[in-house]
C-alpha positions as CSV (number, residue, x, y, z in Angstrom):
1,X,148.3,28.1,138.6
2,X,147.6,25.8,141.5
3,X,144.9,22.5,140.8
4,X,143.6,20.0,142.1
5,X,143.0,16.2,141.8
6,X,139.6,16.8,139.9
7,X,140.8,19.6,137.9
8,X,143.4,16.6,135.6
9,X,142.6,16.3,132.7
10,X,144.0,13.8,129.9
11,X,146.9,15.7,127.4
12,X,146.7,18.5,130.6
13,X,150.6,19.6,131.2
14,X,151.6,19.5,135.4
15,X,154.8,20.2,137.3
16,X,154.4,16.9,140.1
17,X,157.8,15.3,142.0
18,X,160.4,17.6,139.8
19,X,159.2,16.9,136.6
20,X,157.1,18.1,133.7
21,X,154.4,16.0,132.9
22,X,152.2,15.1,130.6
23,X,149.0,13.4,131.5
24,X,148.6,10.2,129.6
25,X,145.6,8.7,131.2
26,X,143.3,9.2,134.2
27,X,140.9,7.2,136.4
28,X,138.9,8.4,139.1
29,X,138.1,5.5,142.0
30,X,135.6,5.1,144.4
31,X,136.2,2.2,146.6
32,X,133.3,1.0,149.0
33,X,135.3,2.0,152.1
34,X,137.8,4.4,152.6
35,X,138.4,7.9,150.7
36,X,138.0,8.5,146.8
37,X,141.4,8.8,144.6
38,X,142.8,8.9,141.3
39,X,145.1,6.4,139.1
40,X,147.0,8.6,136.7
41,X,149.6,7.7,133.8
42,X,152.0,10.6,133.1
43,X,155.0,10.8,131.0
44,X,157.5,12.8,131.6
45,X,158.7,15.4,129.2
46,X,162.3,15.4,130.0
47,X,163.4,11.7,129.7
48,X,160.2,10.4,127.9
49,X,159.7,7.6,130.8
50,X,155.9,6.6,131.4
51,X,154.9,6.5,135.1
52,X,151.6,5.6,137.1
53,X,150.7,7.2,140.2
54,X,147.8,7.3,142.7
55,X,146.6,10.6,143.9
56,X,144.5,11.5,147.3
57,X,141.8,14.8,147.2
58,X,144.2,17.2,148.8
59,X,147.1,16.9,146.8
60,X,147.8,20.0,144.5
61,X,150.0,20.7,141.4
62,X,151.2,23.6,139.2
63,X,149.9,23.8,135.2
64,X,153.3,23.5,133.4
65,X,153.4,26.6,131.1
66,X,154.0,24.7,128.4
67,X,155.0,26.8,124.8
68,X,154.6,24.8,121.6
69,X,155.9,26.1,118.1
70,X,155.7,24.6,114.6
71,X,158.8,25.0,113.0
72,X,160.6,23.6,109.9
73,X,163.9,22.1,109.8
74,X,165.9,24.1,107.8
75,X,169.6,22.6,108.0
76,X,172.9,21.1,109.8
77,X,175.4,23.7,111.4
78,X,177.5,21.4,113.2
79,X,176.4,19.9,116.3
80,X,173.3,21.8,116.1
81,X,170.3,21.5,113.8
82,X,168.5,25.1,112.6
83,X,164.9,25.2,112.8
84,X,162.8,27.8,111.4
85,X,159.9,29.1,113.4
86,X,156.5,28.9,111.1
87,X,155.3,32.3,112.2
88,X,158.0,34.6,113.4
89,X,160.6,33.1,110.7
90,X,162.9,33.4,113.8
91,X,165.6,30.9,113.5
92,X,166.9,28.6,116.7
93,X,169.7,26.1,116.5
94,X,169.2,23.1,118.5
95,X,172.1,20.5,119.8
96,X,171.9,17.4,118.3
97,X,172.1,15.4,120.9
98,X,168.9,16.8,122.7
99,X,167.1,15.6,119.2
100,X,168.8,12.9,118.3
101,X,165.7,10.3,118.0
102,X,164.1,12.8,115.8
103,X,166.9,13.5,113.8
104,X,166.0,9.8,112.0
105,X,163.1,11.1,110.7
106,X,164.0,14.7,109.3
107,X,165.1,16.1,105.8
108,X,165.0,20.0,105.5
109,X,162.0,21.4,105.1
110,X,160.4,19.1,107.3
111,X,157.7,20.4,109.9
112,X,157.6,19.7,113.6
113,X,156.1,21.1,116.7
114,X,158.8,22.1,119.2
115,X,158.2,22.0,123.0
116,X,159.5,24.1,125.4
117,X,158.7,24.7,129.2
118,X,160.3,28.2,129.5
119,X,163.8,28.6,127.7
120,X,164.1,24.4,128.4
121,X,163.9,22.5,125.4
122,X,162.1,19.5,126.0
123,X,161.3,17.8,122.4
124,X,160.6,18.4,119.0
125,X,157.4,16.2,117.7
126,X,157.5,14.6,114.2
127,X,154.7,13.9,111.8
128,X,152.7,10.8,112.2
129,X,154.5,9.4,108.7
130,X,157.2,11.2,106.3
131,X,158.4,10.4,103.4
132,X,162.0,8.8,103.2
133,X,164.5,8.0,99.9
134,X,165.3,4.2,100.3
135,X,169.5,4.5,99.9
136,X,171.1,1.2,100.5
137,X,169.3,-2.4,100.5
138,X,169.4,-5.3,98.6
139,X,167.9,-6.0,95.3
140,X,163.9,-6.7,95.1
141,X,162.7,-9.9,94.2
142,X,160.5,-10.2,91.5
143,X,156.9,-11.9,92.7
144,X,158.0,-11.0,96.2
145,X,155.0,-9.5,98.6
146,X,154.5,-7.3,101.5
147,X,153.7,-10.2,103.5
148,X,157.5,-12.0,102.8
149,X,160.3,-11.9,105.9
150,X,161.5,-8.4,104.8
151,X,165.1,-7.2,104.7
152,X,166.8,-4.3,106.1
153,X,167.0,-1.0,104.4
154,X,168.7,2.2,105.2
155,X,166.9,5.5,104.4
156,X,168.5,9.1,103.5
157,X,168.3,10.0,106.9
158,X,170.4,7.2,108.1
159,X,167.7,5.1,109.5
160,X,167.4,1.5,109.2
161,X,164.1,-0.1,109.2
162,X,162.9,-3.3,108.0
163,X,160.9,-3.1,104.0
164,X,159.3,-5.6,102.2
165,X,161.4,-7.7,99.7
166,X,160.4,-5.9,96.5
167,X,161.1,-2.5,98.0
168,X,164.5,-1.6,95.9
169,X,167.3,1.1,96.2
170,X,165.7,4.3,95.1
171,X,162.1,4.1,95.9
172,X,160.5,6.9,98.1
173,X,158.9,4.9,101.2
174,X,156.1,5.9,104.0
175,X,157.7,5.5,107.4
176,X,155.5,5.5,110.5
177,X,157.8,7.5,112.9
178,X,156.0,6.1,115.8
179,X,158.2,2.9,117.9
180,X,161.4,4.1,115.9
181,X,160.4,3.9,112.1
182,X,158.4,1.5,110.5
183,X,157.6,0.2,106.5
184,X,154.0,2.0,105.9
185,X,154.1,1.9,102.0
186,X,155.6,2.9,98.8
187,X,155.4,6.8,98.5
């Protein structure tokens, strides 16, 4: 379906200069002289890469048909990872490297949303926080706060994230999956 400049709105889906887009942010401006436009901030759904641009009135787009699924991660067969779709129990194995970002974050039985635009896979969304199995890191301190210098940690997944110096091998952490995995709290 065809829109226009004043039909954008923000978390709208739009095909513009080859790519699928997501619309970030949107700001309509009307200068004392000249014509009206609009400041945009879209990200793109294939490579993840935030862009601004600066539409006129006449300039038209296509509504991405954009499918989202929530499906559970239900294990590794290979190079791929099986996810199982919440509703339809249909399964669909994914390449790893396509998810690979994700992949830090998930233990089976995990929930996602999965995008697709058509049969083209273009991400699978992880929760706001899960809950990871602290596997290698040095021993706490005793006395030592959340507030110290930290230390390195590697979780069950194989991610490495920075912990507080009391955290010890063994303890179930929060991770905020948002900038690449973060220390939240103790689980």
């Amino acid at each position: 379906m065809s829109i226009g400049m004043n039909d954008i709105k923000n978390g709208m889906h739009i095909e513009y200069n080859n790519g699928i887009w997501k619309v970030l942010d949107f700001q309509h401006v009307k200068p004392g002289k000249g014509g009206a436009f609009m400041r945009s901030k879209l990200k793109n759904l294939r490579n993840g890469a935030v862009n601004e641009y600066t539409f006129r009135p006449g300039d038209k787009f296509e509504e991405a048909d954009i499918q989202t699924s929530e499906m559970q991660y239900s294990y590794a067969d290979g190079d791929s990872r099986v996810f199982m779709n919440m509703e339809t129990y249909d399964q669909v194995a994914i390449p790893v490297d396509k998810i690979e970002d994700a992949m830090k974050f998930l233990l089976e039985g995990t929930e996602v949303k999965v995008t697709y635009y058509g049969n083209e896979l273009l991400g699978v969304e992880v929760p706001k926080t899960v809950e990871l199995t602290v596997t290698e890191t040095q021993p706490g301190i005793k006395g030592a706060t959340a507030n110290g210098g930290g230390k390195p940690a590697t979780m069950e997944t194989g991610l490495v994230i920075t912990v507080p110096d009391f955290v010890n091998q063994g303890d179930k952490l929060v991770v905020n999956t948002d900038n690449g995995g973060t220390y939240s709290a103790r689980a």
